[in-house]
PASE-572099 format. One record per residue (C-alpha): x, y, z. Coordinates in steps of 0.2 Angstrom, whole numbers, padded with zeros to 4 digits, always signed. Each point is the difference from the previous one (the first is absolute). Layout:
XYZ...
//
This chain:
+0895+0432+0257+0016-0003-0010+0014+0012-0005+0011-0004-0018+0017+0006+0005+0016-0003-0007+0017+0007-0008+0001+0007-0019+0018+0004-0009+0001+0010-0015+0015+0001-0011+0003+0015-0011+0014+0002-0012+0008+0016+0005+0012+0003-0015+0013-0009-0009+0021+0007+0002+0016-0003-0007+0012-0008+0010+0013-0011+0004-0008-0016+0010+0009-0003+0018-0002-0018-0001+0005-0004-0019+0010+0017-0003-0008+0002-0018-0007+0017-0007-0019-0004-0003-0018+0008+0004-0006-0002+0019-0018+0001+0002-0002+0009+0017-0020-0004+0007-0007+0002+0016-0012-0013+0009-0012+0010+0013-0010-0015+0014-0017+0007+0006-0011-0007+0014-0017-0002-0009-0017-0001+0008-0013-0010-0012+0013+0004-0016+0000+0017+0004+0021+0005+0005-0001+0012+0014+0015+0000+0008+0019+0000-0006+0013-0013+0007+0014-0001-0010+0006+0009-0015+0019-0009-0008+0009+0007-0013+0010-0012-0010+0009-0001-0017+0003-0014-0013+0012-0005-0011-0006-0002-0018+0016-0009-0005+0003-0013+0015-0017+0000+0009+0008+0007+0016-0014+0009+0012+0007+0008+0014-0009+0014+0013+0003+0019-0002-0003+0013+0013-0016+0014-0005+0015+0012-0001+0010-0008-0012-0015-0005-0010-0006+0020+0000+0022+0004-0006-0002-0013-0016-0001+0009-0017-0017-0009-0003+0000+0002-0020
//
């Protein structure tokens, strides 16, 4: 007998907002997205492990980490 076990990540764009950039200072679009890990057991994910909010710079490239608050506050348009 044999399990197939493993981890999964699944990226959703959340929104785009307008913004000033903290690392670059520009006004420019930030696309907000959340990536959700799931333990799966033979591909199926059963269990959640991590969900990150993080937010992007279209104008630089800059990525940095949100908190699920701050993500939920952003006028997502």
């Amino acid at each position: 007998m044999f399990f197939i076990f493993g981890l999964r990540t699944k990226v959703d764009r959340s929104g785009v907002v307008q913004q000033v950039c903290r690392h670059c200072g520009n006004q420019a679009a930030q696309v907000i997205t959340r990536r959700s890990t799931k333990f799966t057991l033979f591909f199926i994910p059963l269990i959640p492990i991590r969900t990150r909010y993080a937010q992007q710079c279209t104008f630089c490239g800059a990525e940095y980490e949100i908190s699920k608050s701050d993500a939920d506050r952003l006028p997502v348009g």
